[in-house]
C-alpha positions, 0 to 999 in steps of 0.5 A, a space after each residue: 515613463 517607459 517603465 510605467 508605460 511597459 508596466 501597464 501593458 503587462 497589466 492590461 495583457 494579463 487582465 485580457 489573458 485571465 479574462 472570463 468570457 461569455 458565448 451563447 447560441 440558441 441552446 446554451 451559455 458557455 462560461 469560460 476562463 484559463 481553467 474550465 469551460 461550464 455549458 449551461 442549458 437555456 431549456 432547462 438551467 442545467 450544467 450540460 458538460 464541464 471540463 478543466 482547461 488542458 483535458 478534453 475529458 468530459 466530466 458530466 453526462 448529465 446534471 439536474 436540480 430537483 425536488 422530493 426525489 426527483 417528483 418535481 423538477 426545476 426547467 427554467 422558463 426564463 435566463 438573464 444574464 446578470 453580469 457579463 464582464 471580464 472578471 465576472 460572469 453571472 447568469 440567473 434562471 428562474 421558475 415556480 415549482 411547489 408553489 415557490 419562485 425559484 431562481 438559480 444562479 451561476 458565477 465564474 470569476 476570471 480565476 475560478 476554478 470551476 463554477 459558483 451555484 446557489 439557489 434561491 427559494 421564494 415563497 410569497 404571502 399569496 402563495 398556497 402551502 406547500 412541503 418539501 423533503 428534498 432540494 438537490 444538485 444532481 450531478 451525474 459524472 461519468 463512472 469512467 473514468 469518475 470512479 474514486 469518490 471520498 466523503 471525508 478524509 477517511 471515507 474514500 474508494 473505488 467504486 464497483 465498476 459499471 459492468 460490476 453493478 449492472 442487475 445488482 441484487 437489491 438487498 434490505 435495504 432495498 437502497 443496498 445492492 448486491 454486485 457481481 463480485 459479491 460486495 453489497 454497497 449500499 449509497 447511504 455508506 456515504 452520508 456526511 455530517 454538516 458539523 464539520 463538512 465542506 468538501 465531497 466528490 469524486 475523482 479520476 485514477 489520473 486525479 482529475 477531480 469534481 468537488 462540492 467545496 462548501 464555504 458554509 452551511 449556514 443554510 442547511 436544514 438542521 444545521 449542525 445537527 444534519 446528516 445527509 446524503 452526499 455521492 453514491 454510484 449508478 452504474 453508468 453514473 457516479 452521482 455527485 449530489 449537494 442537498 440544500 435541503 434534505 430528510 434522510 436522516 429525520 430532519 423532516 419536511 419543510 412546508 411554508 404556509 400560505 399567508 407566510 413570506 419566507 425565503 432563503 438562499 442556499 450557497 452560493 457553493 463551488 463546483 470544484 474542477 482540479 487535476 492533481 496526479 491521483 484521486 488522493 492529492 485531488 482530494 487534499 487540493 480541494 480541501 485546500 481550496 475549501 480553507 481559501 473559499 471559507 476565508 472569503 465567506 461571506 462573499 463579496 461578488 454576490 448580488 443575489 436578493 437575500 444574501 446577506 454580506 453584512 453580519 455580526 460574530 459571537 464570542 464568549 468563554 465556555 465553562 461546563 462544571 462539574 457540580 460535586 466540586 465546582 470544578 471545571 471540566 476540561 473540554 475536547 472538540 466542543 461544539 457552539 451552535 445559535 439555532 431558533 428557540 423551540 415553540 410552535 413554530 420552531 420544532 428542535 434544532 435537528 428539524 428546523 429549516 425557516 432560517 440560517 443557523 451557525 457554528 464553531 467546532 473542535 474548542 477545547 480546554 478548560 474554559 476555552 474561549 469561542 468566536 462564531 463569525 459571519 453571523 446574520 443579524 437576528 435573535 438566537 438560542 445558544 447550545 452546546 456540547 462537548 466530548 467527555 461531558 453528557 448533555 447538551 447546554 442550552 442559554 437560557 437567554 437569547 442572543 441579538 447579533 448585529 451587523 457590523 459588531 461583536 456580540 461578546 458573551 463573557 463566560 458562559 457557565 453550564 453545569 453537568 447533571 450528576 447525582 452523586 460520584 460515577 460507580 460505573 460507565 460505558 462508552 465515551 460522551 461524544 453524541 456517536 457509537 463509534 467506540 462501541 464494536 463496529 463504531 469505528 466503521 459503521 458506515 458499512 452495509 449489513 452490520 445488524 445482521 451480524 448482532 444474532 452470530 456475534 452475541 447469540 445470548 445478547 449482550 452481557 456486559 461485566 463491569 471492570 472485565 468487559 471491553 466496550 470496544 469488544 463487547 458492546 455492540 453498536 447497537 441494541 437491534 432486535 433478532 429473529 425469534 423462534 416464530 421467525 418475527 423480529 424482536 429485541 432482545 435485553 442487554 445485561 449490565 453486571 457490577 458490584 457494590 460493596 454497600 449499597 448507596 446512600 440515596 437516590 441512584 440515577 442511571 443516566 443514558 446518553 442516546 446516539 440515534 433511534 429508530 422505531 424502539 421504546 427503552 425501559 430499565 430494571 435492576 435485579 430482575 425486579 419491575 420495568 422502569 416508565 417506558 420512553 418511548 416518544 423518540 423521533 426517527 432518525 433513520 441511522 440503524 437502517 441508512 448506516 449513521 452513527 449519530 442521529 437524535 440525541 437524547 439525555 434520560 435518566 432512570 432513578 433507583 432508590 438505596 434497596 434497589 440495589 444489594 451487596 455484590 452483584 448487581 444487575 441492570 437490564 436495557 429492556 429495548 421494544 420494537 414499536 415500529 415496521 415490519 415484524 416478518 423481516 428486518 426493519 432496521 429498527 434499534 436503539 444506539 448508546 453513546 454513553 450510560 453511567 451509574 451515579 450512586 450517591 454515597 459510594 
C-alpha cells in the first residue's frame, strides 16, 4: 500500500511539475510550460514574443498573419479560450477578412516544445467573391542574434548583418539587393519544395533555434508540385514565414465565388522553439522532432471544425514499362500523388487549391510497392512520376478513399512514350536542371547574367564529345542584342547517324520550368517546327527555381529530315513576354531531350 501510495504521488507531482499554464491581463494571453512561454495578442491574434525555458533571450520583435502581401490583415475582433487544462491550452481568435471568416488557433500541450498554429478559412454560400495569392504566418526574429537560416539540408548560411544590409542596392530583380560587402542576396534563393518539406528557420551561433516543423502539407495549394517562399532577411529582422496559401512560383490565386460553401483548415503546424549548441545540431533536432511530429499525424488533440482525424490510405505496386520490350523500368526517388481530376472546375495539379491533396516520395525499385496514409476520404486522380523515365503517369480512373480503410490498387502499370530506340540524350529525367551547368546551385542571384560571358555564340552541344554538366547550360535565357534589347538566341545539338532511320523520328523534350518564351525546333537548317508556345509562368528563371511546370513535347521528323553523318537540331526559343530594354528573366529550363529513331 505504502508504495502504491509514494507511486501515485510521484504521478501526481510530476503531472503538476509538467503542467501547461494559461494567464491573461487585458492585453494579452500567455501560454506557458517547462519549455517555452508564448504571448499572444488580445487586439490582434498575433504571437508578441517567444521564448525557451532557461534563456532570457527574446526570439520575436514582431509577428503578423496576412493576406496578398500584406494588402489585407488579420486583427482579431474576438478570443476564446477553448481548452485551458493541465495538459492542454487552446485559444482560438477569429475575424472576416477578403469576405471570408477566419479563425486562428494556438495549442500548447504540457510537453510542447514551443506552440501548435493553424488557420481555418471559411467562405459561406452567401458570401460575395473573392481572390487570394497569399496566406501567410510572418514571423520577424531578431537578426541578432537570429541570423543562421536553413531551408533544407543543404540550403543554410549566415545572413548579411543589419549593418551590412542597410541601403542596399536593389538590383534585377528588384527583390535581389546589393550589400555593403558586394554580395547580392536575394529572398527568393530560399524557396522550398513541398514535395519533401517539413522544416524551415532560423537559428543563433550558440544554436538557439525557431523552426517551422510541418507534419504534412496536405493543405498547400498545388500540393506536391509547389514551390514557395520560405525565410529571407530584413535588416533588423529575419523573416520566418509559413505561406499556407501562396503564388510565387505560378500556383495562381484562389477565388471561391459567391454561392460556393468552401473551407479548409491549414495546419495545424508547430512553432519549434530548441537550444542545441550550434545552428547546425538546432537544425538536425528540428528534423528529428518533424519525424516524431508526422508519426502523430493526423492529431488527436485538435477539436478545430473541419479537421479531419478519420481517414483512409492507398496502396498499390507501381510499374512504369518501357514499350519496345515490355520491360520493367527500375524506379528511383518516384513520386505518388492523388490530386483532383482537370475540368472547368479544377485547373491542373500545379494550380489547384479548393481541396487537400497527398503524397509518397523516394520509392524505388522495380515495381516497388507505395502506401499514401492519413488520406481524407474523398474521390482522387492518381499521378506519378519517376527519376530516369519521361513523363508524367496519370490513372485513368479515380480513386474513393474511405475512412477507416485501406484502398488497395493492385499493380498499377504506365507505360513510357517512345517511338523507336534512344540515338541520343541529354540530361537526366528528373523533372529539374540540376544537372545542367549552374543546376547544382541555381538557388544563387545572377546566373542568367552569366549565359552572354560563359557561352558568346550560344549553345553548341556536340553529341558523345560534349558534357551536359560543362556545356548546357541551366537554362536557355535570351541575351542582349546589338540594339541593346533582349532577345533569345538557338541552342545547337550536333550528332551523327550512320544511316538515316526507318520511320518517324520523335525529339522528345521533357520541360523543367518556363517563363515568358515559346519553343520551336529545326533539323538541318530547314523550316521551324509549330511553334509551342501556350506555357504557363512558372516564374523560376526570374525567383532562382529550378523546377517549375512540367511539360512533355514531342517534335516528329520523318526519314529524309535527316542525312548520313552530321546532323543538326536547333532549339529555336522566343521571347513573348516582359521587358525588351532590360532583363526580364525570361527563358526556358530543359529537364531532359532525346532522339528516338525508329530503325537505328
Amino acid at each position: 500500500m505504502k508504495v502504491i501510495f509514494i507511486s501515485l504521488l510521484v504521478a501526481i507531482l510530476a503531472s503538476i511539475v509538467s503542467a501547461v499554464s494559461l494567464t491573461q491581463n487585458n492585453n494579452s494571453y500567455t501560454l506557458k510550460n517547462n519549455y517555452a512561454t508564448v504571448v499572444i495578442s488580445k487586439k490582434d491574434g498575433y504571437i508578441t514574443s517567444l521564448k525557451i525555458a532557461g534563456d532570457n533571450q527574446e526570439f520575436l520583435n514582431r509577428s503578423y498573419i496576412d493576406a496578398n502581401g500584406s494588402k489585407a490583415g488579420f486583427h482579431a475582433k474576438r478570443s476564446t479560450i477553448i481548452k485551458n487544462t493541465n495538459d492542454h491550452v487552446e485559444i482560438a481568435f477569429t475575424d472576416n477578412v477578403l469576405n471570408m471568416d477566419w479563425e486562428v488557433r494556438y495549442i500548447m500541450l504540457n510537453d510542447t516544445k514551443g506552440v501548435y498554429f493553424s488557420l481555418k478559412l471559411d467562405h459561406k454560400a452567401n458570401y460575395p467573391d473573392t481572390q487570394f495569392s497569399e496566406i501567410r504566418l510572418i514571423l520577424r526574429l531578431k537578426s541578432n542574434p537570429f541570423s543562421w537560416l536553413q531551408v533544407e539540408d543543404d540550403v543554410g548560411r549566415y545572413l548579411p548583418t543589419a549593418e551590412q544590409q542597410k541601403n542596399c542596392q536593389v538590383m534585377g530583380p528588384k527583390e535581389a539587393c546589393k550589400v555593403k560587402t558586394g554580395e547580392v542576396i536575394h529572398k527568393y534563393d530560399w524557396s522550398i519544395d513541398a514535395l519533401k518539406h517539413d522544416v524551415h528557420g532560423f537559428a543563433t551561433k550558440n544554436g538557439l533555434g525557431c523552426w517551422f516543423v510541418t507534419p504534412s502539407m496536405e493543405w498547400k495549394n498545388g500540393g506536391a508540385y509547389n514551390r514557395d517562399l520560405a525565410c529571407h532577411q530584413g535588416e533588423n529582422d529575419s523573416l520566418q514565414i509559413m505561406y499556407m496559401a501562396g503564388s510565387h512560383y505560378g500556383a495562381g490565386d484562389e477565388y471561391p465565388k459567391r454561392g460556393e460553401n468552401w473551407s479548409k483548415v491549414y495546419g495545424p503546424y508547430l512553432i519549434y522553439l530548441n537550444k542545441a549548441g550550434s545552428p547546425q545540431a538546432s537544425w538536425r533536432d528540428a528534423k528529428a522532432v518533424a519525424k516524431v511530429e508526422k508519426a502523430k499525424w493526423p492529431y488527436s488533440f485538435v477539436s478545430q471544425p473541419g479537421y479531419v482525424k478519420q481517414r483512409g490510405s492507398v496502396t498499390g505496386k507501381l510499374t512504369i514499362k518501357n514499350p519496345l520490350n515490355n520491360s520493367a523500368f527500375r524506379l528511383e526517388d518516384a513520386v505518388v500523388t492523388l490530386v483532383q481530376p482537370e475540368s472547368n472546375r479544377e485547373s491542373i495539379p500545379n494550380q489547384q487549391w479548393r481541396h487537400y491533396s497527398f503524397w509518397t516520395h523516394s520509392i524505388s525499385g522495380v515495381s516497388p510497392n507505395f502506401s499514401i496514409s492519413n488520406v481524407i476520404p474523398g474521390t482522387y486522380q492518381l499521378r506519378a512520376w519517376s527519376k530516369g523515365v519521361v513523363g508524367e503517369f496519370i490513372l485513368n480512373k479515380t480513386i474513393t478513399v474511405t475512412a477507416g480503410r485501406t484502398t488497395n490498387l493492385g499493380e498499377i502499370v504506365f507505360t513510357e512514350k517512345r517511338v523507336g530506340p534512344i540515338a541520343w540524350e541529354i540530361g537526366i529525367p528528373d523533372r529539374t536542371a540540376k544537372e545542367f551547368k549552374h543546376g547544382d546551385h541555381f538557388n544563387q542571384w545572377g546566373l542568367p547574367y552569366k549565359f552572354p560571358k560563359e557561352f558568346p555564340n550560344g549553345v553548341n552541344y556536340y553529341i558523345g564529345k560534349s558534357n551536359y554538366a560543362r556545356d548546357w547550360n541551366y537554362c536557355h535565357v535570351s541575351v542582349p542584342g546589338r540594339d541593346g534589347k533582349y532577345q533569345s538566341i538557338p541552342w545547337n545539338i550536333y550528332f551523327n547517324l550512320r544511316k538515316k532511320p526507318t520511320g518517324t523520328s520523335v525529339l522528345r523534350v521533357s520541360v523543367a520550368a518556363n517563363s515568358s518564351t515559346a519553343l520551336s525546333v529545326s533539323i538541318n537548317g530547314g523550316k521551324n517546327s509549330a511553334e509551342v508556345a501556350n506555357f504557363k509562368d512558372d516564374a523560376c528563371v526570374r525567383r532562382d527555381g529550378i523546377r517549375g511546370f512540367y511539360r512533355e513535347l514531342e517534335f516528329k521528323f520523318g526519314p529524309n529530315d535527316f542525312k548520313v553523318g552530321e546532323n543538326k537540331i536547333t532549339l529555336h526559343a522566343r521571347k513573348t513576354g516582359g521587358y525588351t530594354n532590360n532583363y526580364q528573366f525570361d527563358g526556358i529550363m530543359y529537364d531532359h531531350i532525346r532522339l528516338e529513331t525508329p530503325g537505328l
